[in-house]
C-alpha positions as CSV (number, residue, x, y, z in Angstrom):
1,X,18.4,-55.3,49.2
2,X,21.6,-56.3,47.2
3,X,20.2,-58.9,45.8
4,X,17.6,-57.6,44.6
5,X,19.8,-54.6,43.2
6,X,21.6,-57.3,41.7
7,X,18.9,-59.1,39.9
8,X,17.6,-56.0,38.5
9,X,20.6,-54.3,37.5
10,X,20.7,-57.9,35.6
11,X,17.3,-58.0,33.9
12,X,18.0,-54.2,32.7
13,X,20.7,-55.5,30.9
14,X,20.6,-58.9,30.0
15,X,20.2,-59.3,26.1
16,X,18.5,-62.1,26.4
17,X,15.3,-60.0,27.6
18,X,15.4,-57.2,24.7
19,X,12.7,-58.9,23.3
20,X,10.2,-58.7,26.2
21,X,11.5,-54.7,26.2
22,X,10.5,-54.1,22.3
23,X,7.4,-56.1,23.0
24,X,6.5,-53.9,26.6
25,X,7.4,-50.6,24.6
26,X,4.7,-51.7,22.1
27,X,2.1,-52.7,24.3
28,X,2.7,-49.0,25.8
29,X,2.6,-47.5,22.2
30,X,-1.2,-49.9,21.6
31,X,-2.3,-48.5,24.9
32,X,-1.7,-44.9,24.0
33,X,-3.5,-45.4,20.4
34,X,-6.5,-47.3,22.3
35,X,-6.6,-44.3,25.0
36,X,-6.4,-41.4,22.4
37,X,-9.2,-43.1,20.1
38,X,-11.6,-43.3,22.7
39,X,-11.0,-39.8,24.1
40,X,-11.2,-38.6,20.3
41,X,-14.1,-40.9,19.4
42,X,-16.6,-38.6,17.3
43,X,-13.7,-36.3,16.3
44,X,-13.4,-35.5,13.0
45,X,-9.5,-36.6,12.0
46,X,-9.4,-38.9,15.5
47,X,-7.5,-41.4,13.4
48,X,-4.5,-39.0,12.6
49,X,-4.6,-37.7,16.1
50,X,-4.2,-41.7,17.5
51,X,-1.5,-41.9,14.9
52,X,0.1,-38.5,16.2
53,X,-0.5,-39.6,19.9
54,X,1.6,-43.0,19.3
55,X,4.7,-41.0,17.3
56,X,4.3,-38.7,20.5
57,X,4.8,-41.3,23.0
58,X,7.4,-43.2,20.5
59,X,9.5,-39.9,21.2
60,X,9.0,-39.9,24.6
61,X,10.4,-43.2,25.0
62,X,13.3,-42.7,23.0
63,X,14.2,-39.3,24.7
64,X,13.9,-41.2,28.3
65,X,16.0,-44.0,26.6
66,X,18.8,-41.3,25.5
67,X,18.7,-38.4,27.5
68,X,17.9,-39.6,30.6
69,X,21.3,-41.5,31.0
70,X,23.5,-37.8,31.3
71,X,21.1,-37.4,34.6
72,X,22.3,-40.6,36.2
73,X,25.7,-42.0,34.6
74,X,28.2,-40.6,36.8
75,X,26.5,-41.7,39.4
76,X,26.2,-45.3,38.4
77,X,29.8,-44.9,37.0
78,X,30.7,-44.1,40.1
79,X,29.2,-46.3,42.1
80,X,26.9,-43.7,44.5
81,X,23.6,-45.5,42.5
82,X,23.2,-49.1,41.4
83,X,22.0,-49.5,37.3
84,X,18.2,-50.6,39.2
85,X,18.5,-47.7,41.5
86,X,19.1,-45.0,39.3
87,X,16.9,-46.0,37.0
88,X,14.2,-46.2,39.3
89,X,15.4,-42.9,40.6
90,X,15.3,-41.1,37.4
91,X,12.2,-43.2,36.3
92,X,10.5,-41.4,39.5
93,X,11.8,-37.8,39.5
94,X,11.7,-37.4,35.4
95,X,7.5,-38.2,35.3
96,X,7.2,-36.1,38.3
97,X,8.8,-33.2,36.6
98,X,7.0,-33.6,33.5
99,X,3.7,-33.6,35.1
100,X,4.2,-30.9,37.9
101,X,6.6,-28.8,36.1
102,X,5.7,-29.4,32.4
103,X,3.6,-26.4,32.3
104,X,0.2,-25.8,30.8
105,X,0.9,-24.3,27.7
106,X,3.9,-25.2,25.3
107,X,5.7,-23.4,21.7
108,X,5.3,-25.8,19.0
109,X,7.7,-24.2,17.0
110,X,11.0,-25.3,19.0
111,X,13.4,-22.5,19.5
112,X,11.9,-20.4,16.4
113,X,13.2,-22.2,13.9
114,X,10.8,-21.8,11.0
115,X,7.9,-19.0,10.5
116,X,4.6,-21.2,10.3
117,X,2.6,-18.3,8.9
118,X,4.6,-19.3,5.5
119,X,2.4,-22.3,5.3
120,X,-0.2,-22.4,3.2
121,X,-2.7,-23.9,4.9
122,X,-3.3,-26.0,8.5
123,X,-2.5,-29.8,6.6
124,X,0.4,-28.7,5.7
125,X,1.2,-27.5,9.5
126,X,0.0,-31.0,10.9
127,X,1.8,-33.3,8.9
128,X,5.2,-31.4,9.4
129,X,4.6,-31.2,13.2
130,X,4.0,-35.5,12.3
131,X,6.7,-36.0,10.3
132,X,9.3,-33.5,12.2
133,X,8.1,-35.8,15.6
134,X,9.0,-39.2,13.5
135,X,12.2,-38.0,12.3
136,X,13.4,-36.9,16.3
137,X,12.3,-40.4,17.3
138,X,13.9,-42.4,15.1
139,X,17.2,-40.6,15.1
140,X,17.0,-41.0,19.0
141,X,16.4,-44.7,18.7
142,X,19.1,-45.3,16.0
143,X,21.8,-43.0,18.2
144,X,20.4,-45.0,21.3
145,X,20.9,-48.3,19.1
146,X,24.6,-47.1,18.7
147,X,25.4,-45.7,21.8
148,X,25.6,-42.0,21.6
149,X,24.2,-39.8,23.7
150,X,22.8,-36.8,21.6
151,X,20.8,-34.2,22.2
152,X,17.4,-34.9,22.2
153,X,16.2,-30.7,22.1
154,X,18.7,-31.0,18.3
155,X,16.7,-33.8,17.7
156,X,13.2,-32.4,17.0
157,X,14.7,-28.8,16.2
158,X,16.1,-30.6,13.4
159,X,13.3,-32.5,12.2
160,X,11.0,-29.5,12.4
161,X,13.6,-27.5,10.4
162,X,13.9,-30.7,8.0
163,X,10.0,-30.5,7.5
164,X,9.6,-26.9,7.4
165,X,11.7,-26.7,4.3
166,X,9.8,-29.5,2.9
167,X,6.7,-27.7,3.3
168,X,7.7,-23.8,3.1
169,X,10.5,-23.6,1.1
170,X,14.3,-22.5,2.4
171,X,13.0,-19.0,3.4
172,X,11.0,-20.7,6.3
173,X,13.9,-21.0,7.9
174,X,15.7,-18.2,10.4
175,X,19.1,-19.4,9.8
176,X,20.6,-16.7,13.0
177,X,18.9,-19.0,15.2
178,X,20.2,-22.3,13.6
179,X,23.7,-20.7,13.2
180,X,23.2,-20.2,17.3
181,X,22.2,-23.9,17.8
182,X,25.0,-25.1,15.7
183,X,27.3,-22.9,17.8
184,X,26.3,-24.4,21.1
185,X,27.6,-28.0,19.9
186,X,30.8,-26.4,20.7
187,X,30.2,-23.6,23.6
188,X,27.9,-26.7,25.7
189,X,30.9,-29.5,26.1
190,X,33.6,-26.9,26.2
191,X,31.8,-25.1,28.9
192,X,30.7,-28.5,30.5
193,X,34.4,-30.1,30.5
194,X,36.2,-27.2,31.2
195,X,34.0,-26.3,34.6
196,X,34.1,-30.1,35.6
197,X,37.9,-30.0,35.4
198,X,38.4,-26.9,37.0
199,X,36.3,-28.0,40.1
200,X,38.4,-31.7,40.1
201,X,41.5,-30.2,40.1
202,X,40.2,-27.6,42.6
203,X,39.5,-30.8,45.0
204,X,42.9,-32.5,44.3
205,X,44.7,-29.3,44.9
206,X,42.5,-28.5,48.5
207,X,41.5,-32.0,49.4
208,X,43.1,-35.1,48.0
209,X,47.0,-34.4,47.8
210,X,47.4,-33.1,51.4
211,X,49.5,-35.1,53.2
212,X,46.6,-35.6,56.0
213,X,43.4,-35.8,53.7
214,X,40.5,-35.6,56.8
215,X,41.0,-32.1,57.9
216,X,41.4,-30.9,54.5
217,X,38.0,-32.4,53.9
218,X,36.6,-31.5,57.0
219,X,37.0,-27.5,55.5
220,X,36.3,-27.5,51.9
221,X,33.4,-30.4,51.6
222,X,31.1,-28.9,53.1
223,X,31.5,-25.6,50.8
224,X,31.7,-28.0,47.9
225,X,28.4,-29.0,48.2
226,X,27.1,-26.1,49.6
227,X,28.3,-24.5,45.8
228,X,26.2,-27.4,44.4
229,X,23.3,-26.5,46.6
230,X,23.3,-23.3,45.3
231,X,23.5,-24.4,42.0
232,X,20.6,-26.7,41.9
233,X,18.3,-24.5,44.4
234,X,18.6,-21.7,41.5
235,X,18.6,-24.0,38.5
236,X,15.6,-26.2,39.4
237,X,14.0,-22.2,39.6
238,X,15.0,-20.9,36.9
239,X,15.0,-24.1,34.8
240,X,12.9,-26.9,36.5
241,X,9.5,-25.3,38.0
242,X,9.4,-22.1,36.0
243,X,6.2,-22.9,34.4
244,X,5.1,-23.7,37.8
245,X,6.4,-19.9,39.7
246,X,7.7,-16.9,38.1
247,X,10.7,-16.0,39.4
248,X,13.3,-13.6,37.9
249,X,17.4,-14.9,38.0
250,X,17.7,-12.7,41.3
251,X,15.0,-14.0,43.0
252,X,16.1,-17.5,42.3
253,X,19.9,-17.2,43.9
254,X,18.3,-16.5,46.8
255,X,16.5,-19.4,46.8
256,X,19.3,-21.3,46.1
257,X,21.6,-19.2,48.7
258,X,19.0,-20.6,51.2
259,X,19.7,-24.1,50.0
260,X,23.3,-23.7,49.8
261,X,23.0,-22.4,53.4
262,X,21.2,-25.5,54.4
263,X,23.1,-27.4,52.7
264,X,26.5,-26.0,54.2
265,X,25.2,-26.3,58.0
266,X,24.2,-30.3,56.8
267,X,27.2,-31.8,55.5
268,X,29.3,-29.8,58.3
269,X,27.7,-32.2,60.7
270,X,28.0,-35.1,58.4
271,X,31.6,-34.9,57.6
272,X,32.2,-33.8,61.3
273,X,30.6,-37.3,61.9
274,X,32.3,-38.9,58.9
275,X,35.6,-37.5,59.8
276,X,36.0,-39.9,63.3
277,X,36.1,-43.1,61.1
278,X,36.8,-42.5,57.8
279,X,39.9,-43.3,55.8
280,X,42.5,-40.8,55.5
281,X,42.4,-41.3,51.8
282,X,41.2,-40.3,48.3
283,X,38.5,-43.3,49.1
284,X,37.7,-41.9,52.5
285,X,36.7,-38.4,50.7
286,X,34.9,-40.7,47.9
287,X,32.3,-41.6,50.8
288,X,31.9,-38.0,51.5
289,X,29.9,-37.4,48.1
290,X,27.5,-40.4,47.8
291,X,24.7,-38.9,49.1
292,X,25.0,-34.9,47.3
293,X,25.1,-37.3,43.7
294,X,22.1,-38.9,44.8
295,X,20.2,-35.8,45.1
296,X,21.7,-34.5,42.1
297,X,20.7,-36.9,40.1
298,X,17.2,-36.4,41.4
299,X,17.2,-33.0,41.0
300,X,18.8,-33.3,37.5
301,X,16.1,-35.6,36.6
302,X,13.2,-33.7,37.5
303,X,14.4,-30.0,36.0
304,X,14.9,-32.7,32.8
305,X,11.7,-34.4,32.7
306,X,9.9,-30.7,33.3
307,X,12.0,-29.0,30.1
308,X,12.6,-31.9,27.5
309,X,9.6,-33.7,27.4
310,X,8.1,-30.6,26.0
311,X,10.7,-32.2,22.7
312,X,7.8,-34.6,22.6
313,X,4.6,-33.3,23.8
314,X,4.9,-30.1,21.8
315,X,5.0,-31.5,18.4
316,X,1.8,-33.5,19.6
317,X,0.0,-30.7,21.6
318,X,0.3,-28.6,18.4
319,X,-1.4,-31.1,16.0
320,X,-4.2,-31.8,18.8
321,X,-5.2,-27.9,18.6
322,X,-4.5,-27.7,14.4
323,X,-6.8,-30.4,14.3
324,X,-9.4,-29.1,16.7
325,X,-9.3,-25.5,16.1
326,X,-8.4,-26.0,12.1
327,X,-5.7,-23.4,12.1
328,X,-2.0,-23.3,12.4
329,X,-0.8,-22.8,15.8
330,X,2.2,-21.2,17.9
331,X,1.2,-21.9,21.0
332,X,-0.9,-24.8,22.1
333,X,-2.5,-25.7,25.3
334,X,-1.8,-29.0,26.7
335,X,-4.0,-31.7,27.4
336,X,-3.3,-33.6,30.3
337,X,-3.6,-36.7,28.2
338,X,-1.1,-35.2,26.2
339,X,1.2,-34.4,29.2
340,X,0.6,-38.6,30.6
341,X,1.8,-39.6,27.4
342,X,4.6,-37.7,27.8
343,X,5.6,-38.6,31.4
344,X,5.2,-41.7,30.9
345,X,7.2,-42.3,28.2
346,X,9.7,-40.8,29.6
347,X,9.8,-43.4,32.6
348,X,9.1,-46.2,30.2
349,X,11.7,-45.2,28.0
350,X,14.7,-44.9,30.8
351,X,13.6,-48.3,32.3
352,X,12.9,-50.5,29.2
353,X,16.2,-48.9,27.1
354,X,18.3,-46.3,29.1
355,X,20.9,-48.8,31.1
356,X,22.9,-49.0,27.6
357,X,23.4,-45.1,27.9
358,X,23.4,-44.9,31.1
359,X,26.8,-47.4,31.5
360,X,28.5,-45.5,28.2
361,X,28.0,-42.2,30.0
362,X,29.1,-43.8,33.7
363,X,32.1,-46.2,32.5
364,X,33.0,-46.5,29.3
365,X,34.0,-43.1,28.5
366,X,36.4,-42.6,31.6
367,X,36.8,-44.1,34.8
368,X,34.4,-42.4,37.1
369,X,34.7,-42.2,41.1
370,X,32.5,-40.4,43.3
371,X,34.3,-36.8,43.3
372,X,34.8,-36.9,39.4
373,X,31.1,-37.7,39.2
374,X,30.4,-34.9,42.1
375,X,32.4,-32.8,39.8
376,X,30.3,-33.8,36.7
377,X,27.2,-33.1,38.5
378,X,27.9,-29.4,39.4
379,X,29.6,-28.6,35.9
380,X,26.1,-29.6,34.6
381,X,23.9,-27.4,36.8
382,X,26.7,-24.3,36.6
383,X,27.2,-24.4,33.2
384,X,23.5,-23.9,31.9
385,X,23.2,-21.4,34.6
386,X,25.9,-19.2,33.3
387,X,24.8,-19.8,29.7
388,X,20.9,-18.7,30.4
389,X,22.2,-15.7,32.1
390,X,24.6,-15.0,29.4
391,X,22.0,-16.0,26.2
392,X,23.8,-19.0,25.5
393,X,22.4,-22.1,23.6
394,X,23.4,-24.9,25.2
395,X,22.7,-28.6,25.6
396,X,22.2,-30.7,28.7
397,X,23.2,-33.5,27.0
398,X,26.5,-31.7,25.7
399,X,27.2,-30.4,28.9
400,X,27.1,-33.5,30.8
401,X,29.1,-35.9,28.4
402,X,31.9,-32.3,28.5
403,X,31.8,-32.6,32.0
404,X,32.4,-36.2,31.8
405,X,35.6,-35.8,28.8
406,X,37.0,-33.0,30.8
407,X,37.9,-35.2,34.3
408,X,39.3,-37.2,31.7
409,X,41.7,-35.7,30.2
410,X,42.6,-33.8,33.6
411,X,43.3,-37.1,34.6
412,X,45.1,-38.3,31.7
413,X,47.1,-34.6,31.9
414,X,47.7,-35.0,35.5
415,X,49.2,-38.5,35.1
416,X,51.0,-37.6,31.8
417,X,52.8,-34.8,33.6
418,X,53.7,-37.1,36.6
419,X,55.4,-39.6,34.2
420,X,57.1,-36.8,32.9
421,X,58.5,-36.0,35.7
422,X,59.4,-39.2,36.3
423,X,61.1,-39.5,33.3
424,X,63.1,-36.4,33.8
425,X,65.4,-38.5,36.5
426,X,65.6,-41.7,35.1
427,X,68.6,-41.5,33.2
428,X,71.4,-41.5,35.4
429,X,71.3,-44.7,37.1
430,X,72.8,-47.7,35.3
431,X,71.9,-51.1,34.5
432,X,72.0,-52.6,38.4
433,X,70.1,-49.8,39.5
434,X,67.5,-50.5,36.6
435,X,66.8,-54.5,37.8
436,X,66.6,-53.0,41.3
437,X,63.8,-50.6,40.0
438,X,61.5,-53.3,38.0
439,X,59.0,-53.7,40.9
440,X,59.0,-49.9,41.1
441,X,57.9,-49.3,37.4
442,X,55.3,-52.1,38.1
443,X,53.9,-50.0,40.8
444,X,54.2,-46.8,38.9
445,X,52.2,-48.5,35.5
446,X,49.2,-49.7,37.8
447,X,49.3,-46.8,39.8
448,X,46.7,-43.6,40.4
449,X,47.1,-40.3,40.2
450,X,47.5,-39.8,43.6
451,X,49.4,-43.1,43.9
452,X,51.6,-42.0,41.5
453,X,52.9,-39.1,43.1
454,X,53.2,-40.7,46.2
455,X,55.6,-43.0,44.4
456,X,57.5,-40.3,42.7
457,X,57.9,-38.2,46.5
458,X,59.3,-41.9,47.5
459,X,61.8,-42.6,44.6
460,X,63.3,-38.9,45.1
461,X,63.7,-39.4,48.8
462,X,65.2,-42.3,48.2
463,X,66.9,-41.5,45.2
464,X,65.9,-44.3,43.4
465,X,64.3,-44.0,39.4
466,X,63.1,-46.2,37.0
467,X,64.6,-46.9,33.8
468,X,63.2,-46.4,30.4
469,X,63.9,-45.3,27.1
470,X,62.2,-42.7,24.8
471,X,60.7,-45.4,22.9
472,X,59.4,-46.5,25.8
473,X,58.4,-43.6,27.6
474,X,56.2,-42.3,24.7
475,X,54.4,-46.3,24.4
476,X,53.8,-45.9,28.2
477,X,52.4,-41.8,28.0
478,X,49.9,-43.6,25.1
479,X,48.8,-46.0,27.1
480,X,47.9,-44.1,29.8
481,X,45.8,-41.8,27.2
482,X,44.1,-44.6,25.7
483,X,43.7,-45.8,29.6
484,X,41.7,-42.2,30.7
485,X,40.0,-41.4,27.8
486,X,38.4,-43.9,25.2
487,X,39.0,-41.9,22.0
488,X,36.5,-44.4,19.9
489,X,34.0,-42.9,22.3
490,X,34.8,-39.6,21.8
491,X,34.9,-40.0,17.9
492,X,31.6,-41.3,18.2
493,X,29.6,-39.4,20.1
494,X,31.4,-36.4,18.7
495,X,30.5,-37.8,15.4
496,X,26.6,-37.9,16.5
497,X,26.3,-34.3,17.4
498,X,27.1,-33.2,14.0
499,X,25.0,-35.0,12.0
500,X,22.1,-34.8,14.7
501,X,20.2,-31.8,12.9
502,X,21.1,-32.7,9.6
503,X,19.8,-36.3,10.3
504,X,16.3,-35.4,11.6
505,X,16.1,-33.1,9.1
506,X,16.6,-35.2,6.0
507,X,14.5,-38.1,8.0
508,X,12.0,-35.5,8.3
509,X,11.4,-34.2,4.5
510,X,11.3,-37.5,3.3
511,X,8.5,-38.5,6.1
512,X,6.6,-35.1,5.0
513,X,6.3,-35.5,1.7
514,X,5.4,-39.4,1.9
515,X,2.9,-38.1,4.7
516,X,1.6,-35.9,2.1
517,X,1.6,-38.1,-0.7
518,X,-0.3,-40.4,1.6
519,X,-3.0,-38.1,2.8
520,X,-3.3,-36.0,0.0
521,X,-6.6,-37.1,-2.4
């Protein structure tokens, strides 16, 4: 079974096969526009539906290439999924959300953006739902080329914004709810981040720096998770099947209180079991949460696939009912050829193109073991609770990549603030006791957090420090920043978010009024 972990999680992401992946993605995209002209054939317009049905699925593969990776990263990062695993995982859960969950009937104006009864006529409607669905694609596939995870939901708001201008002027526009999205690029990672620290530090305070990690485990574990049971039990209800079963927010803590319960009685039995072999260390407590990310990023992945791949299948529902019913529409029906194209691209997307995201998000932002990740993963589910319930706009995709800055820089504040106190005794020993020391501040410079406080509860015992100078203590405090936290990341990404709407938007005038141009006789 390794191996064969091993030989997939190389062919995801061996460059040497991106060329088989762009050719697989397009053999998907000709099967869509062969499908969609023979279930259109005799329709008048079936050539811009095909056309609309291949952007439609081009967006679905670039949202499963993008998004997807915030569902499954810390998980990967952390080593609780392989790369082939998750995205087999995700792959899975994300279609089976989308077609179970996606709901029969879809807004195709996103987040009440723009008034379409401004348009003048039901062209006009089709070609900006076209040209607003191009621009969210091919954002997505150039911040996927670059390695940014952004929102995909920003995406296609933007582009429908972008093309909604284009087509009805500036007054189209409801600029509260746009000055609402544009706020949630900052309430979604703070939120995120902040939770995701507050729950690490919560674990290192109860659980990791005890003296005698096992029984310390033993008590609050199983709560832990039972929290995150909760949390998923009433998210996937109010957020992953609600187009399946009405429920009010009541209804669905109750659900989840049930999980949680379930879950608390569960992991009692496992850690009990656990506890008899484990290692009485922050590894041992590691092994505790392999199997809660797992279904996390399940769970996460379906209450995804059931929410955003209406950013793709709206768009395209909307332009099937303009161009069947010949008016301008608010709310379209879907097809279930529609809601394939959808699913599927989702999963196509993720397995062809996600493992790029999915290895930014897991290691190369910050270091990720399985209780930051555990962390991550109930910061997520949390935070867009509290912000539904509070009328919030927030992004999964913000939230997540928070979640995952804000165990950073806990860790990078918690180690900071160990060297400092550190550095608070160091300067009363001379030079003898300074050569003594060397192998100390080796120790210290390679160390954890929770390595490094062991060593500083050794050197006062034994009253031994480590020399350094102010120079030197400021190059070593930068270094362990840069070490936690890769700032070029969080530039990046950072970067991404903010020019997201603006982006599609600009992508998406242009593409309406050369869709016009074109069209237009």
């Amino acid at each position: 079974m390794a191996q064969t972990n091993s030989f997939l999680d190389t062919l995801l992401t061996s460059s040497g096969t991106e060329r088989y992946r762009v050719g697989l993605s397009l053999l998907f995209l000709l099967g869509i526009f062969l499908a969609v002209g023979h279930l259109s054939s005799g329709m008048p317009n079936s050539m811009l539906l095909m056309a609309a049905a291949v952007i439609g699925g081009y967006m679905a593969i670039n949202i499963g290439a993008n998004d997807v990776a915030n569902n499954v990263g810390p998980a990967v990062g952390s080593g609780a999924l392989t790369l082939g695993g998750a995205v087999l995982l995700a792959a899975v859960f994300e279609a089976a959300g989308a077609l179970i969950a996606g709901g029969d009937v879809v807004s195709t104006i996103k987040g009440g953006i723009i008034a379409p009864e401004r348009l003048s006529n039901p062209d006009s409607f089709v070609w900006l739902m076209t040209a607003a669905l191009l621009a969210g694609a091919l954002w997505l596939n150039l911040a996927t080329w670059m390695g940014a995870p952004v929102s995909t939901t920003h995406s296609i708001v933007g582009g429908v914004l972008g093309a909604g201008i284009a087509a009805g002027g500036w007054g189209i526009a409801d600029w509260f709810v746009m000055g609402k999205i544009v706020a949630s690029w900052v309430i979604s990672p703070v939120l995120g981040g902040v939770l995701a620290a507050l729950f690490l530090f919560l674990i290192k305070k109860a659980v990791l720096y005890r003296a005698n990690v096992i029984p310390a485990a033993r008590t609050f574990v199983p709560w832990l998770v039972a929290i995150m049971a909760w949390a998923f039990g009433t998210y996937l209800m109010v957020k992953g099947v609600k187009k399946v079963v009405k429920v009010d927010f009541l209804d669905a803590s109750l659900v989840g209180l049930g999980v949680a319960a379930l879950g608390l009685l569960v992991m009692r039995v496992l850690v009990s079991r656990r506890a008899a072999t484990m290692e009485n260390s922050a590894s041992g407590v590691n092994t505790l949460f392999t199997w809660p990310l797992i279904f996390a990023a399940a769970l996460l992945s379906f209450a995804h696939g059931a929410n955003d791949v209406a950013n793709a299948i709206g768009p395209l529902a909307a332009i099937n009912d303009a161009l069947s019913s010949g008016g301008v529409i608010t709310a379209a029906s879907i097809p279930t050829w529609v809601m394939v194209v959808g699913a599927l691209g989702l999963a196509v997307g993720l397995m062809l193109f996600g493992p790029r995201l999915i290895k930014t998000v897991g290691s190369e932002i910050t270091e990720l073991d399985k209780t930051r990740a555990f962390c991550i993963a109930l910061s997520a589910a949390l935070t867009v609770i509290i912000a539904s319930q509070l009328g919030l706009p927030v992004s999964s995709t913000h939230i997540a990549i928070g979640g995952v800055f804000g165990v950073g820089f806990l860790r990078e504040y918690l180690k900071s603030n160990y060297a400092s106190q550190l550095h608070s005794i160091i300067d009363n020993h001379d030079a003898a006791e300074r050569a003594r020391l060397q192998p100390f501040l080796d120790n210290f410079r390679d160390a954890s957090v929770e390595e490094m406080e062991s060593l500083l509860k050794k050197a006062r015992k034994n009253k031994r420090e480590v020399p350094l100078s102010k120079a030197e203590r400021k190059r070593l405090k930068k270094i362990y920043r840069e070490e936690m936290v890769k700032r070029s990341h969080l530039t990046r990404i950072v970067a991404a978010w903010v020019i997201t709407v603006p982006a599609s938007a600009s992508m998406a005038a242009v593409l309406f009024f050369t869709i016009r141009g074109l069209l237009v006789q």
